[in-house]
C-alpha positions in Angstrom: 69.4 -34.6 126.2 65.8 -35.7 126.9 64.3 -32.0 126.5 66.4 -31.3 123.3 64.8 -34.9 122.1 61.2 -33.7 123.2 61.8 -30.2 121.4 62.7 -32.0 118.1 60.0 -34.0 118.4 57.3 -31.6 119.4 58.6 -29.6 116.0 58.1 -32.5 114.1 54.7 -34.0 115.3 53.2 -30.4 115.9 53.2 -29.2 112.1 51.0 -30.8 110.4 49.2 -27.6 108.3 50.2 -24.5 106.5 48.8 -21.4 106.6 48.1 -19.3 103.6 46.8 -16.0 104.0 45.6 -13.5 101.2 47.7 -10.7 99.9 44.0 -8.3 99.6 41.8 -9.4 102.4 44.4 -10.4 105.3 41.6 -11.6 107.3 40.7 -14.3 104.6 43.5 -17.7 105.3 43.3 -21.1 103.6 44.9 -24.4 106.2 46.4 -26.6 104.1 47.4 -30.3 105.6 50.7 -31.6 104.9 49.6 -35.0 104.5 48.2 -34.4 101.1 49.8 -34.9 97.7 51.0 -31.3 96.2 52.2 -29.9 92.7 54.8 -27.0 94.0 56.1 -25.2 91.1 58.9 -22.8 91.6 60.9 -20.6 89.1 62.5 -23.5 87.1 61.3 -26.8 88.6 57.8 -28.7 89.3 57.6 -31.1 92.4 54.2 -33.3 93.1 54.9 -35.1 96.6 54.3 -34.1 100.1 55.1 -30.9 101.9 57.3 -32.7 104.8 58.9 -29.7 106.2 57.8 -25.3 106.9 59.8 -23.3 108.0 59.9 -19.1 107.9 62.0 -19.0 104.6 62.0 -22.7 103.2 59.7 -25.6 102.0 60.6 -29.1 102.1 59.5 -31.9 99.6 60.3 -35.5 98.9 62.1 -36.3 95.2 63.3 -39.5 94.3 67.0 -38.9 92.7 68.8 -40.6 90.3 72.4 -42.7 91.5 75.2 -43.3 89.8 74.7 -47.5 90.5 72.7 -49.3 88.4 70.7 -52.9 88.8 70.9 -55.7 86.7 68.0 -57.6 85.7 68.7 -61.2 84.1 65.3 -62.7 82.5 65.2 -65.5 79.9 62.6 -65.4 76.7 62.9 -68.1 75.4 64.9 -71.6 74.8 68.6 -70.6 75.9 67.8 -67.0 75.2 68.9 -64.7 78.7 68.9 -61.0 78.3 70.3 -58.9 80.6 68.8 -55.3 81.5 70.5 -52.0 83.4 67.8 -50.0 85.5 68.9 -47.1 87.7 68.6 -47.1 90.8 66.5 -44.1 92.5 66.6 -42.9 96.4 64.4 -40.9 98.2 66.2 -37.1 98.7 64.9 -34.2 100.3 64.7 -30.7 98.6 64.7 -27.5 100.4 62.9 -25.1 98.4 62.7 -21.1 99.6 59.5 -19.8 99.8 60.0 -16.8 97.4 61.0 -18.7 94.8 57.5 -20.5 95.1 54.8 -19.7 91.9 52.2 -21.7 93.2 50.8 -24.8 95.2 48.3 -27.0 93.5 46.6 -29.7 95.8 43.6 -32.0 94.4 40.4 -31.7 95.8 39.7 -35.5 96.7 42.7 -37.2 98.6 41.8 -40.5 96.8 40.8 -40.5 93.2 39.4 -44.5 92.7 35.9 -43.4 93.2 36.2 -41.5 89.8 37.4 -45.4 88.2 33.3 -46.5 87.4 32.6 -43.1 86.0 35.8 -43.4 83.6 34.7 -46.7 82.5 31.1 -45.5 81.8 32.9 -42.8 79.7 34.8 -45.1 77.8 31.9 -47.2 77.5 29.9 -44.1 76.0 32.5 -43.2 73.5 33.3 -47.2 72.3 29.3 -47.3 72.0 28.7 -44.9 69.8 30.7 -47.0 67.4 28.0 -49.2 67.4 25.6 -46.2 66.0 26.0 -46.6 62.6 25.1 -50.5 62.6 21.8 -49.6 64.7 20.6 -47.5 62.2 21.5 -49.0 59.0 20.3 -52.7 60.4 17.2 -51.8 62.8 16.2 -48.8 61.7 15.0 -45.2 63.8 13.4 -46.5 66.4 16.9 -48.7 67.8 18.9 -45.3 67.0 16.5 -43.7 69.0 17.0 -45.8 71.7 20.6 -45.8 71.7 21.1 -42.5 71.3 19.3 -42.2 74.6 21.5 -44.7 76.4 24.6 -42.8 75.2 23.3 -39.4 76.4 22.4 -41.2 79.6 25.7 -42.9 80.5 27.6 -39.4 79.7 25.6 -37.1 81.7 26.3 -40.0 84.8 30.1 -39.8 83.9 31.1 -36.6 82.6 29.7 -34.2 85.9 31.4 -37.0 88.2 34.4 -37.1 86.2 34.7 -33.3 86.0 34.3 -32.8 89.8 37.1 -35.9 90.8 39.2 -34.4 89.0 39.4 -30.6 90.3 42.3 -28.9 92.1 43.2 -25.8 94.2 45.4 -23.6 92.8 46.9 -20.9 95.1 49.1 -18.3 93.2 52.2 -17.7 95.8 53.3 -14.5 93.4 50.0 -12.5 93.5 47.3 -13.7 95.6 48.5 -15.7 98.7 51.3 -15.5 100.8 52.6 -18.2 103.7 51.2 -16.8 106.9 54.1 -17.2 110.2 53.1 -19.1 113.4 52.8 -16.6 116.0 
């Protein structure tokens, strides 16, 4: 009992990568971590969640499904006034997915996106600013466009290369350019 429990276990601890290697240089291979977030788009469905599972012929993933029970929210608004609200209830469900059905995994390039938050509001900030354009020049003249025009083109070249990079991903085609190399 004790060696089937460390055989389970050494399955489960010891895979924490894939391997995918290219259909036109075989010597070229990509490691992928499982501990990442991944968009895995098969034939007729689209899953973003973790890879939790390889095997030789199957992938699994994480989905959250939809019961048939349903929770009851009671919440007043105002003097007297309760209203009651259904929400579904969702568990956690695992999906085996076969490999050849597979049209490609996506991962992003950063594991953690808040670095791109500043950037975003600098963006915004650029965009809401150039509202303000029209009332520089008509009120203060050349000179004060001038100036803001400047400050706009400043706070989207900070934003927009920072923005573009955070939010890249890795797209590896599964029907024409990689394929899911075996453990050996």
């Amino acid at each position: 009992m004790t060696f089937l429990f460390l055989f389970v276990a050494m399955f489960v601890c010891g895979q924490d990568y894939i391997v995918l290697q290219n259909r036109a240089k075989p010597t070229k291979t990509k490691k992928l971590k499982l501990d990442r977030v991944f968009t895995v788009k098969t034939n007729n469905t689209t899953y973003y969640s973790e890879i939790i599972n390889v095997t030789d012929t199957t992938l699994s993933v994480i989905r959250k499904v939809k019961t048939d029970r349903d929770t009851t929210y009671t919440y007043s608004i105002g003097k007297g006034k309760d209203t009651t609200r259904l929400v579904p209830l969702y568990i956690n469900d695992t999906s085996v997915i076969l490999l050849t059905d597979i049209q490609y995994l996506q991962k992003d390039w950063f594991e953690n996106r808040r670095w791109i938050e500043p950037f975003a509001w600098l963006g915004i900030g650029a965009v809401l600013g150039s509202v303000a354009l029209p009332y520089a020049v008509f009120y203060k003249g050349g000179d004060e466009f001038k100036n803001w025009a400047i400050l706009e083109g400043v706070l989207i070249g900070v934003s927009a290369p920072a923005i573009f990079i955070g939010t890249r991903t890795s797209k590896y085609d599964l029907k024409n350019k990689w394929v899911f190399q075996t453990r050996k």
